[in-house]
LUMDO-919775 format. One record per residue: residue in three letters; residue number from 1; x, y, z of N, C-alpha, C, CB in turn. Coordinates in pm, whole numbers, plus 50000, padded with zeros to 5 digits. Glycine has a CB too. Layout:
BEGIN
@type:ALA; seq:NUM; n_u:X; n_v:Y; n_w:Z; ca_u:X; ca_v:Y; ca_w:Z; c_u:X; c_v:Y; c_w:Z; cb_u:X; cb_v:Y; cb_w:Z
...
This chain:
BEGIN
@type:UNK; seq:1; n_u:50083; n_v:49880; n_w:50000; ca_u:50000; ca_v:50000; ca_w:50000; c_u:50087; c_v:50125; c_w:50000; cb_u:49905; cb_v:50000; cb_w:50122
@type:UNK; seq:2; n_u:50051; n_v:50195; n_w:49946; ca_u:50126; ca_v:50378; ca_w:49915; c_u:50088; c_v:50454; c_w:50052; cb_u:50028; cb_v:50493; cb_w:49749
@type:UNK; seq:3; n_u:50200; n_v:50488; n_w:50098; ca_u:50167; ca_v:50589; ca_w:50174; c_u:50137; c_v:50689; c_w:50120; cb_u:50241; cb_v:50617; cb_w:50249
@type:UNK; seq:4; n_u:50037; n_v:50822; n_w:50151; ca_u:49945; ca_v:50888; ca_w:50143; c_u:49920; c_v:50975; c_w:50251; cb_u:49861; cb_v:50820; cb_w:50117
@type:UNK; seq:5; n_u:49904; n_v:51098; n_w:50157; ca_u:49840; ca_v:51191; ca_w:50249; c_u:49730; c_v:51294; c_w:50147; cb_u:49975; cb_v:51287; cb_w:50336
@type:UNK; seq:6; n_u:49614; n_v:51298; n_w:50230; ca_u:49468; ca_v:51377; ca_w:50184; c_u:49483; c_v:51524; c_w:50282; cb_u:49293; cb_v:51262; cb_w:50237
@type:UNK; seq:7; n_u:49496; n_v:51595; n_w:50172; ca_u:49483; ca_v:51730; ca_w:50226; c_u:49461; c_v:51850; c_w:50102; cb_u:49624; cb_v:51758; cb_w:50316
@type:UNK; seq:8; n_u:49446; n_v:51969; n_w:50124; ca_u:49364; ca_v:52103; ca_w:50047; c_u:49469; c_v:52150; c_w:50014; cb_u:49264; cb_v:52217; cb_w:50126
@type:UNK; seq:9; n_u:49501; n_v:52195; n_w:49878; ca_u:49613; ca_v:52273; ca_w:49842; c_u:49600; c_v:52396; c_w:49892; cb_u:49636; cb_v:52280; cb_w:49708
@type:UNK; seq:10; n_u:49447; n_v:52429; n_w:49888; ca_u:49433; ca_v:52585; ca_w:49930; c_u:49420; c_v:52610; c_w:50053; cb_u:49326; cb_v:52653; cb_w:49878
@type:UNK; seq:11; n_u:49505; n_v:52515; n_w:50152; ca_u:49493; ca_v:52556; ca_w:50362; c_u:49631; c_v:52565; c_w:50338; cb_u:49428; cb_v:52406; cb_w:50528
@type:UNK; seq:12; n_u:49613; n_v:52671; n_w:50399; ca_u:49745; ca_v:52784; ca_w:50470; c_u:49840; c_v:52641; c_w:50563; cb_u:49649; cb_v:52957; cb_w:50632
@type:UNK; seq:13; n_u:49736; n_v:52599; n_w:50674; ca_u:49765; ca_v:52465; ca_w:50707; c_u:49844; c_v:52365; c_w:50703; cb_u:49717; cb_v:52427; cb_w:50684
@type:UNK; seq:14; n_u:49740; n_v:52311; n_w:50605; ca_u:49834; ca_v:52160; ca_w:50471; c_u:49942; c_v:52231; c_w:50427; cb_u:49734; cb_v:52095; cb_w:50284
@type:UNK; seq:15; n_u:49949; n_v:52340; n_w:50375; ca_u:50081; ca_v:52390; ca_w:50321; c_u:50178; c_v:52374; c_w:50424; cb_u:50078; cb_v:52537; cb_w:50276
@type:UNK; seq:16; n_u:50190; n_v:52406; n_w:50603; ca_u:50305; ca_v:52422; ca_w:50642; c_u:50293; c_v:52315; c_w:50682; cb_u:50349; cb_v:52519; cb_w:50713
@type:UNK; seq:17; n_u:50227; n_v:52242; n_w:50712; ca_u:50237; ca_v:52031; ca_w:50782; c_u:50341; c_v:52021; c_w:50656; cb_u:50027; cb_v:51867; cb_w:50763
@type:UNK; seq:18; n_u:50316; n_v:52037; n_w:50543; ca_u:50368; ca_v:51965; ca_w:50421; c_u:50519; c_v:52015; c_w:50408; cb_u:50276; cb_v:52001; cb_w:50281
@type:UNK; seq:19; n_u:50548; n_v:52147; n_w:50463; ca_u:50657; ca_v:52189; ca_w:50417; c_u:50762; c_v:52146; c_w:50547; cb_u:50642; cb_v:52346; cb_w:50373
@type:UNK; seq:20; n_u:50706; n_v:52081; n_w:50637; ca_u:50776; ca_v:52053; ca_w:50775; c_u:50815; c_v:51896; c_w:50761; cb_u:50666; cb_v:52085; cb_w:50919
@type:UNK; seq:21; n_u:50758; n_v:51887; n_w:50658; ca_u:50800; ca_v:51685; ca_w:50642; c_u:50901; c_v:51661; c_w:50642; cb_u:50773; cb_v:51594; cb_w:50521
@type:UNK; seq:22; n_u:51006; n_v:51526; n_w:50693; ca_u:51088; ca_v:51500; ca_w:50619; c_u:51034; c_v:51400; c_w:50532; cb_u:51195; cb_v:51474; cb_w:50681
@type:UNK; seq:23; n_u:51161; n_v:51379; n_w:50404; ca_u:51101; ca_v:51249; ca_w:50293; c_u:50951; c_v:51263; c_w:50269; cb_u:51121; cb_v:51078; cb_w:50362
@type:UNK; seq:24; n_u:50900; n_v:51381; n_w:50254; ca_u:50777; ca_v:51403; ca_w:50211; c_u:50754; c_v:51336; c_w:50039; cb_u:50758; cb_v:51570; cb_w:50228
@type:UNK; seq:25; n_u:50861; n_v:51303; n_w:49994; ca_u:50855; ca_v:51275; ca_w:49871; c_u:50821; c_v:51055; c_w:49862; cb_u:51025; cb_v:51353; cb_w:49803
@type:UNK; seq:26; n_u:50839; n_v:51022; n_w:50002; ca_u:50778; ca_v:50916; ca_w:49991; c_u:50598; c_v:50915; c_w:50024; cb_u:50862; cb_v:50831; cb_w:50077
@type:UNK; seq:27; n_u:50535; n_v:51006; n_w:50010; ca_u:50440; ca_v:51003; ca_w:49988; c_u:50375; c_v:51055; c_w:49868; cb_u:50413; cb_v:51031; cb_w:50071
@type:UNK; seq:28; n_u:50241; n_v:50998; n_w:49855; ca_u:50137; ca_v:51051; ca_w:49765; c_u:50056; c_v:51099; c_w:49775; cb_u:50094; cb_v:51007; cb_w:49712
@type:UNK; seq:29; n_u:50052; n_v:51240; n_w:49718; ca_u:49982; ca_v:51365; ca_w:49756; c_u:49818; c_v:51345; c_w:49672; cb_u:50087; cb_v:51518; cb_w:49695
@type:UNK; seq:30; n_u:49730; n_v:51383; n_w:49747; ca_u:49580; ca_v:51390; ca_w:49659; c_u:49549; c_v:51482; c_w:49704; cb_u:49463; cb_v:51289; cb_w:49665
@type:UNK; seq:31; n_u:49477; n_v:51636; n_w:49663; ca_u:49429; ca_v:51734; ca_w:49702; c_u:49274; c_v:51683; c_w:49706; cb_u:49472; cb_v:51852; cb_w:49618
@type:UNK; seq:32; n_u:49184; n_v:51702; n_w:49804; ca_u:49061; ca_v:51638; ca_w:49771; c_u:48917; c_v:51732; c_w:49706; cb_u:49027; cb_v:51571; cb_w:49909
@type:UNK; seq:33; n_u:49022; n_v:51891; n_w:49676; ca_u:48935; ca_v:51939; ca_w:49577; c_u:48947; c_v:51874; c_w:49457; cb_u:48950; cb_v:52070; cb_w:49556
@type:UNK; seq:34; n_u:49048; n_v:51862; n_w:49395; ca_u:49095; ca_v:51846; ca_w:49247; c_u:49052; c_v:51718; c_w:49187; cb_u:49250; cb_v:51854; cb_w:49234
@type:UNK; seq:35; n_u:49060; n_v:51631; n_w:49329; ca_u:49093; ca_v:51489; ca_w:49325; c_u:48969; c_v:51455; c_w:49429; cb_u:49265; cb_v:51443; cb_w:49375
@type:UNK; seq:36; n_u:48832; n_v:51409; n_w:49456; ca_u:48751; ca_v:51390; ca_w:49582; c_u:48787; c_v:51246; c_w:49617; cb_u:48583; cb_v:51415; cb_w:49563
@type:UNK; seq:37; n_u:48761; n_v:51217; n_w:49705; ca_u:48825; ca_v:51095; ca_w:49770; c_u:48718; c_v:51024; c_w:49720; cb_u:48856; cb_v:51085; cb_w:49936
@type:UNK; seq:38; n_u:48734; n_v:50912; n_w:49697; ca_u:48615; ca_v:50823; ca_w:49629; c_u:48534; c_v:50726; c_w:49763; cb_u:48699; cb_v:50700; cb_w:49492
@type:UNK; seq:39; n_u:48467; n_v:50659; n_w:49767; ca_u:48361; ca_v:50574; ca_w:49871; c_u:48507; c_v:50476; c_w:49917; cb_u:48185; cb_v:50462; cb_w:49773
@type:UNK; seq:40; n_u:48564; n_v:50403; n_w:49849; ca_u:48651; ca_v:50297; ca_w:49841; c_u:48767; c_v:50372; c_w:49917; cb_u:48682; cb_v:50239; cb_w:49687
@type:UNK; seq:41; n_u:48810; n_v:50482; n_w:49900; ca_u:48904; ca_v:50554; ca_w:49990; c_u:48878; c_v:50573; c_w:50114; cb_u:48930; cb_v:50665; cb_w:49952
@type:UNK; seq:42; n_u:48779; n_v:50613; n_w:50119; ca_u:48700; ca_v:50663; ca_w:50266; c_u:48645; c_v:50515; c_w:50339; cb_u:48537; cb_v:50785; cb_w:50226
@type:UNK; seq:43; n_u:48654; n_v:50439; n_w:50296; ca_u:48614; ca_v:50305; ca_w:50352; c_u:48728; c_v:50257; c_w:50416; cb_u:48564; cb_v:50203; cb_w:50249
@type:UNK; seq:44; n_u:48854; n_v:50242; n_w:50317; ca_u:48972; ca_v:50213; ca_w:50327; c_u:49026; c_v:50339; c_w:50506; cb_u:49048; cb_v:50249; cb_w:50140
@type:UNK; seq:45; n_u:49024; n_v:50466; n_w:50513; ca_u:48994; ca_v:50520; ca_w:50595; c_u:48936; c_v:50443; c_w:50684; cb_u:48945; cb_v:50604; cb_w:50562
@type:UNK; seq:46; n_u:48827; n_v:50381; n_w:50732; ca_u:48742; ca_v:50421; ca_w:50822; c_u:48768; c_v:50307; c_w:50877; cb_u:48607; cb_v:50465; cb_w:50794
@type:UNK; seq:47; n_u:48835; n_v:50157; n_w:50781; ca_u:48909; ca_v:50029; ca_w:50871; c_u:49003; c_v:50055; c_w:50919; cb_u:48950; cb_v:49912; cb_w:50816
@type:UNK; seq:48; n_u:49093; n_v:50187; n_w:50928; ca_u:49194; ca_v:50225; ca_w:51003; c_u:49167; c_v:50331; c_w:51108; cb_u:49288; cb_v:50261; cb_w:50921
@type:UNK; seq:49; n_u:49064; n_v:50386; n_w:51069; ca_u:49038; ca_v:50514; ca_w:51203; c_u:48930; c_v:50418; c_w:51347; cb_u:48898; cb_v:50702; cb_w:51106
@type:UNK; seq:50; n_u:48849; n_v:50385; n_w:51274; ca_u:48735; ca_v:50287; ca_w:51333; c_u:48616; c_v:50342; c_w:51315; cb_u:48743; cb_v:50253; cb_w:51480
@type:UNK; seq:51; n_u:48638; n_v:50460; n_w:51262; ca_u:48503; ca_v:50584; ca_w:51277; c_u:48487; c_v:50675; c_w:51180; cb_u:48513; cb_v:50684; cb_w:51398
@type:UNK; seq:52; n_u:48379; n_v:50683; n_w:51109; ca_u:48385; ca_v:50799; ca_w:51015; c_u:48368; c_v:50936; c_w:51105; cb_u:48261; cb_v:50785; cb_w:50897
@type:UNK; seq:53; n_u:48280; n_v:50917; n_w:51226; ca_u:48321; ca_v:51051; ca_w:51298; c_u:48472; c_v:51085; c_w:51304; cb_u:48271; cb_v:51047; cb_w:51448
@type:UNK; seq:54; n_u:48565; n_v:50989; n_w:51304; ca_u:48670; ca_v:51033; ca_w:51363; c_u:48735; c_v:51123; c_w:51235; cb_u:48758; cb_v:50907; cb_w:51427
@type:UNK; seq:55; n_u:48691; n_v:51083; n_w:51121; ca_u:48729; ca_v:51116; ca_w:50982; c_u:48670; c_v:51267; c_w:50995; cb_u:48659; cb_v:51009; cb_w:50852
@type:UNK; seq:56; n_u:48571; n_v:51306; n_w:50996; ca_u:48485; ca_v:51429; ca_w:51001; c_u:48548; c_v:51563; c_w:51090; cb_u:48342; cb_v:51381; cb_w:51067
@type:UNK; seq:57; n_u:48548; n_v:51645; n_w:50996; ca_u:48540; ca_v:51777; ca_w:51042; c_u:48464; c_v:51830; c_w:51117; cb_u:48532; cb_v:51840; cb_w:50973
@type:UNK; seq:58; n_u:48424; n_v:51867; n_w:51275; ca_u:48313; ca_v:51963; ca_w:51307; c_u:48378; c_v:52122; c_w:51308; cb_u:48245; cb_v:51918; cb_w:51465
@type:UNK; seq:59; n_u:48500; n_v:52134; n_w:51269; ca_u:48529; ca_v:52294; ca_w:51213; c_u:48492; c_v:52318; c_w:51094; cb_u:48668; cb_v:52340; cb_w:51208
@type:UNK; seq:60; n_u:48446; n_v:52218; n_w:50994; ca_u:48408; ca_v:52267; ca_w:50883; c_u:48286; c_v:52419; c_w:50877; cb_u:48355; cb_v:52136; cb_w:50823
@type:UNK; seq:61; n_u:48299; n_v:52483; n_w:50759; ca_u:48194; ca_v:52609; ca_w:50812; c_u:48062; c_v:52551; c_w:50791; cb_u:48203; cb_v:52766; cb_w:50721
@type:UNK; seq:62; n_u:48053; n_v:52410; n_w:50689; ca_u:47909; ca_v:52408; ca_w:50666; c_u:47842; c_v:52316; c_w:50753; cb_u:47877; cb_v:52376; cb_w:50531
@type:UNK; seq:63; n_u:47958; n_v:52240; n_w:50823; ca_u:47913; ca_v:52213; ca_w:50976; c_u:47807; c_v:52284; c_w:51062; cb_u:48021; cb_v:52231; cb_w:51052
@type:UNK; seq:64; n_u:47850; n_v:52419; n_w:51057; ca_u:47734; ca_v:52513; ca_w:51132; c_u:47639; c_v:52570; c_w:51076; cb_u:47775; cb_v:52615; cb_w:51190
@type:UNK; seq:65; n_u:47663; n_v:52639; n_w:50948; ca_u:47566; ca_v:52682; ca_w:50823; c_u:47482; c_v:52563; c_w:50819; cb_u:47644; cb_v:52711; cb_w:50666
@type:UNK; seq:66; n_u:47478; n_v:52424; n_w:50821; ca_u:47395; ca_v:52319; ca_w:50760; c_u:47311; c_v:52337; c_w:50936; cb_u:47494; cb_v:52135; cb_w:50690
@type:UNK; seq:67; n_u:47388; n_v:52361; n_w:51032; ca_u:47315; ca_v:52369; ca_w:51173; c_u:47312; c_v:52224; c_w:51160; cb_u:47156; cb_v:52458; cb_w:51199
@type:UNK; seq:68; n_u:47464; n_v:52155; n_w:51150; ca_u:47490; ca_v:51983; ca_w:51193; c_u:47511; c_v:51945; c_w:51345; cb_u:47638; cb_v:51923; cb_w:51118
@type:UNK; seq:69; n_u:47574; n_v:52046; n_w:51400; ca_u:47603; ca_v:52038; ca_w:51581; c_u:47462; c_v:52018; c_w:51603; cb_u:47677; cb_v:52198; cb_w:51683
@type:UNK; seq:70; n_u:47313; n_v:52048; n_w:51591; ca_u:47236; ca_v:52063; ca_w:51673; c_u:47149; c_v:51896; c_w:51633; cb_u:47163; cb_v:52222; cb_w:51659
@type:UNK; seq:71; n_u:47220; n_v:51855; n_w:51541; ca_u:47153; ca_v:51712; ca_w:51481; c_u:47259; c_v:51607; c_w:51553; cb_u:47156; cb_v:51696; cb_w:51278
@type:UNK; seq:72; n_u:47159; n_v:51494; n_w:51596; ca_u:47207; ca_v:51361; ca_w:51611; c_u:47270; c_v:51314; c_w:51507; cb_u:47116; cb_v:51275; cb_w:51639
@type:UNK; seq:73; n_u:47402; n_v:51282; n_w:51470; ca_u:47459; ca_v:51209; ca_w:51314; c_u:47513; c_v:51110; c_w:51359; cb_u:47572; cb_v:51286; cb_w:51211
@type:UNK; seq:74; n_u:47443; n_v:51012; n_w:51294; ca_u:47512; ca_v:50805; ca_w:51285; c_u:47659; c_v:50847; c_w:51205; cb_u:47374; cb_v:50640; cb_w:51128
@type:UNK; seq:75; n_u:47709; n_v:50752; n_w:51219; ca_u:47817; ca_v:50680; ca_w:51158; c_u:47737; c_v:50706; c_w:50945; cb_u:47823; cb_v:50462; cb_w:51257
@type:UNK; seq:76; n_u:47655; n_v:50667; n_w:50939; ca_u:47638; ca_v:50687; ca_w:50774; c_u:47602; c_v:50803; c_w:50772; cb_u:47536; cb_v:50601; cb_w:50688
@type:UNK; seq:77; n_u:47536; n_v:50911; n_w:50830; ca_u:47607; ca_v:51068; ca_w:50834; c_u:47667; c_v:51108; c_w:50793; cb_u:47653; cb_v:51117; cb_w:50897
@type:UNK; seq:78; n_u:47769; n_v:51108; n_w:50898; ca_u:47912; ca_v:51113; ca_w:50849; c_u:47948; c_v:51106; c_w:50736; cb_u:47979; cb_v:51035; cb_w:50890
@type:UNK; seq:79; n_u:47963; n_v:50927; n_w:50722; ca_u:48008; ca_v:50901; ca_w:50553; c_u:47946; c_v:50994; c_w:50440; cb_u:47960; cb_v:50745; cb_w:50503
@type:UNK; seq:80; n_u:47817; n_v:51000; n_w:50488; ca_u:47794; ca_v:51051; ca_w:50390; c_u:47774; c_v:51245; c_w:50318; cb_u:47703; cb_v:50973; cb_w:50393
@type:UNK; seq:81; n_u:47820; n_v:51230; n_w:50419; ca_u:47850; ca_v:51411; ca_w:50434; c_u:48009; c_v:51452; c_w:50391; cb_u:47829; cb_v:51470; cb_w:50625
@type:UNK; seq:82; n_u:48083; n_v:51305; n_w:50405; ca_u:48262; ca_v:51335; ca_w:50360; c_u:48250; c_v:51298; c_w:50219; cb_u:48404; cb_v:51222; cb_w:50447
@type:UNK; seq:83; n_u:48162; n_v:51228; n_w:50158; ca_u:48141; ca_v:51164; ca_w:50051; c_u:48084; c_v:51335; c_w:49961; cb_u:48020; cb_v:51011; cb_w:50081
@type:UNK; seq:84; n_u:47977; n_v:51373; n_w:50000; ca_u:47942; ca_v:51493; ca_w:49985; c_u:48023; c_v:51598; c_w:49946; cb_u:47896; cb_v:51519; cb_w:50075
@type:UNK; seq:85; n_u:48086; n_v:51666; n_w:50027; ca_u:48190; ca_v:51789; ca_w:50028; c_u:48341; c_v:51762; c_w:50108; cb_u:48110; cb_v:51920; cb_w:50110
@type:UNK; seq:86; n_u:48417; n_v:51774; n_w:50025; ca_u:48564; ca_v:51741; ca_w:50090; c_u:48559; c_v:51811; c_w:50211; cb_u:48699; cb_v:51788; cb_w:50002
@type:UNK; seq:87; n_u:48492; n_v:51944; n_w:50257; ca_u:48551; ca_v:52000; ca_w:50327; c_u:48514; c_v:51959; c_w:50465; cb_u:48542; cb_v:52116; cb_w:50294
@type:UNK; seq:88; n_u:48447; n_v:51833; n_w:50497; ca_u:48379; ca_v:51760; ca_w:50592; c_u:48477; c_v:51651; c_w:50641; cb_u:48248; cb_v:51703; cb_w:50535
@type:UNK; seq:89; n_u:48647; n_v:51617; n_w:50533; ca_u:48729; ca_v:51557; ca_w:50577; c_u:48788; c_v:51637; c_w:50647; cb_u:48789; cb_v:51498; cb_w:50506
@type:UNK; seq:90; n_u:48762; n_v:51579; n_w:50819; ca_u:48890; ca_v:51656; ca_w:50899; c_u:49042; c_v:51637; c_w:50820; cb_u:48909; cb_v:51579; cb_w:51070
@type:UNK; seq:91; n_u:49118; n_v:51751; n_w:50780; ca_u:49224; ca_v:51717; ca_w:50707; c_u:49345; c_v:51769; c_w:50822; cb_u:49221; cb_v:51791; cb_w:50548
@type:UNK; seq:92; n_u:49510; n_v:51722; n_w:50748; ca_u:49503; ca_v:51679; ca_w:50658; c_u:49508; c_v:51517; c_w:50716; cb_u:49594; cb_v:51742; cb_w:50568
@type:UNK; seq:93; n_u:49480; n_v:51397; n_w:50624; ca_u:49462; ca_v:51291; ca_w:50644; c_u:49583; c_v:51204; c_w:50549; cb_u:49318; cb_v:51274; cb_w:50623
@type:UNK; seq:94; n_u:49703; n_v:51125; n_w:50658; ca_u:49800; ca_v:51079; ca_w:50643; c_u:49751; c_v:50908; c_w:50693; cb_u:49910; cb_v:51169; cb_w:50716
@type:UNK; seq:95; n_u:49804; n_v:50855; n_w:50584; ca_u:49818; ca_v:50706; ca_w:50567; c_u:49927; c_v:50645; c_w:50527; cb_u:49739; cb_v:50663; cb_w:50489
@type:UNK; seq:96; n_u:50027; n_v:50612; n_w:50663; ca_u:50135; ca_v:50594; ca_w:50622; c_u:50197; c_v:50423; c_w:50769; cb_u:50220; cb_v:50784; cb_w:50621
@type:UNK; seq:97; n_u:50222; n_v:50295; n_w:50624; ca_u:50276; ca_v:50192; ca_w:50706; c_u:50138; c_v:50152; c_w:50703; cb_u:50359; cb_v:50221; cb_w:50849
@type:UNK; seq:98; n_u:50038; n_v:50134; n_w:50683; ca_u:49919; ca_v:50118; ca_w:50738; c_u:49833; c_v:50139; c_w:50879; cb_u:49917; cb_v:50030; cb_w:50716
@type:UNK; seq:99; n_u:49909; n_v:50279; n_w:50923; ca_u:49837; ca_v:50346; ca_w:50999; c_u:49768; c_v:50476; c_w:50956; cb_u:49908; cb_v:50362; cb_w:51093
@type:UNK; seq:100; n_u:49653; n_v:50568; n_w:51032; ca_u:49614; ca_v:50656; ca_w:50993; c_u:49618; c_v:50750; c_w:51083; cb_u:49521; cb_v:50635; cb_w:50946
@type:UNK; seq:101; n_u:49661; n_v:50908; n_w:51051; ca_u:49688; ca_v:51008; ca_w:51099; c_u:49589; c_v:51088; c_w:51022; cb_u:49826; cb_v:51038; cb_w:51098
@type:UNK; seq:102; n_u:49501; n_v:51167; n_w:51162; ca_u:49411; ca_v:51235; ca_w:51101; c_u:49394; c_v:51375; c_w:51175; cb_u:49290; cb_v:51153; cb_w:51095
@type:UNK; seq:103; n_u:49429; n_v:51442; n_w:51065; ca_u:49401; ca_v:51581; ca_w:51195; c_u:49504; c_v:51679; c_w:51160; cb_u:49433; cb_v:51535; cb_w:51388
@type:UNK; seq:104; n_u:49553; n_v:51783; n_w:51215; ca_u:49676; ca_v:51860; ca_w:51204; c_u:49697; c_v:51910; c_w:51354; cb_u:49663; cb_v:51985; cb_w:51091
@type:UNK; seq:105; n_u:49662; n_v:51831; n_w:51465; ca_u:49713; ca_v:51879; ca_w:51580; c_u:49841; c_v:51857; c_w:51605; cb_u:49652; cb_v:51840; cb_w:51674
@type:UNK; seq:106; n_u:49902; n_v:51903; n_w:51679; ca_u:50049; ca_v:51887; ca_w:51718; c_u:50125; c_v:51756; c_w:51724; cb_u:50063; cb_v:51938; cb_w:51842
@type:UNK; seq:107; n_u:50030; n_v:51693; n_w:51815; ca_u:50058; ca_v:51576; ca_w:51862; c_u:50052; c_v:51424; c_w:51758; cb_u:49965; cb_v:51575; cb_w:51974
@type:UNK; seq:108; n_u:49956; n_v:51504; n_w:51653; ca_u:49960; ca_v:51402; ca_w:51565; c_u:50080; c_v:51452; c_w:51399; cb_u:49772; cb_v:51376; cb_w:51531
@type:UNK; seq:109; n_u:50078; n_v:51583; n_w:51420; ca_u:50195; ca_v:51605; ca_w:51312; c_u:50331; c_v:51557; c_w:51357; cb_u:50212; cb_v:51760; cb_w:51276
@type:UNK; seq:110; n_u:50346; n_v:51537; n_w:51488; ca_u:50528; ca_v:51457; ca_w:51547; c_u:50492; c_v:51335; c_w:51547; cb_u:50609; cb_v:51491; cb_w:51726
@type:UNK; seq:111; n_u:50401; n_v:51288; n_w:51534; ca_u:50395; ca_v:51120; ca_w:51477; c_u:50438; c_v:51103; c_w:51367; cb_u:50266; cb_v:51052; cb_w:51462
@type:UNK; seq:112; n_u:50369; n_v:51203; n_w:51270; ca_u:50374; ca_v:51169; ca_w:51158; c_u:50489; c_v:51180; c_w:51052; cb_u:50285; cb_v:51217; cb_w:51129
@type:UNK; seq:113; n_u:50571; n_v:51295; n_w:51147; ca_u:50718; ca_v:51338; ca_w:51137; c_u:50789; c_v:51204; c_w:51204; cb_u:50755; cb_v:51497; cb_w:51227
@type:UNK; seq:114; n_u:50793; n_v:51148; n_w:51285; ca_u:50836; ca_v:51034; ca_w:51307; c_u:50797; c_v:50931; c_w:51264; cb_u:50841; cb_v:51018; cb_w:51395
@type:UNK; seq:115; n_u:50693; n_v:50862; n_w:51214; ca_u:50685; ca_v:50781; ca_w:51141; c_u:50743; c_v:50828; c_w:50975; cb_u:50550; cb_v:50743; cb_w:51164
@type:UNK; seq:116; n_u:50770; n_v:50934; n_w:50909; ca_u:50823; ca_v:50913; ca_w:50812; c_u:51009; c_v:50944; c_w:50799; cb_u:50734; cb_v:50987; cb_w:50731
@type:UNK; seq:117; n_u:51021; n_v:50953; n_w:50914; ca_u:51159; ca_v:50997; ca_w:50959; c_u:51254; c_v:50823; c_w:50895; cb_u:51156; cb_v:51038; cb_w:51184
């Protein structure tokens, strides 16, 4: 399997996770505007996270515009709201060794710097 990472060309964000990599060049980049993650990706995802919540954005803006916080959302929710609009993938989303790194918090960008170290 290819290591991988899902993230927005256009986040200020993804740009500096990306520029802080080392051997960033053993991965494969998918922007998930250009490129939307397909059902089979996000599946592939969700046997490694355990959760499509865990996959999901609640900073997304249409998170609140849709008024999703005030709704109960299952697990096919989810899916189907990341399936919907990329911007519902909490990004950026790293698949690397066959583990999954999801998020851009601190704690998970020095993993991810150490696992590709």
């Amino acid at each position: 399997m290819t290591n991988k990472i899902y993230y927005l060309a256009s986040c200020d964000t993804c740009r500096k996770i990306i520029k802080s990599l080392p051997n960033s060049d053993k991965l494969e980049f998918q922007d998930i505007r250009q490129n939307p993650i397909t059902e089979k990706e996000l599946e592939e995802m969700h046997s490694l996270s355990g959760s499509y919540e865990a996959l999901f954005s609640k900073k997304a803006q249409l998170y609140k515009s849709m008024d999703l916080k005030n709704k109960s959302l299952t697990e096919a929710d989810f899916k189907k709201y990341i399936l919907e609009h990329y911007t519902f993938l909490s990004r950026p989303v790293f698949i690397i060794d066959d583990k999954i790194y999801i998020g851009n918090g601190q704690k998970n960008i020095i993993e991810v710097i150490k696992a590709l170290s």
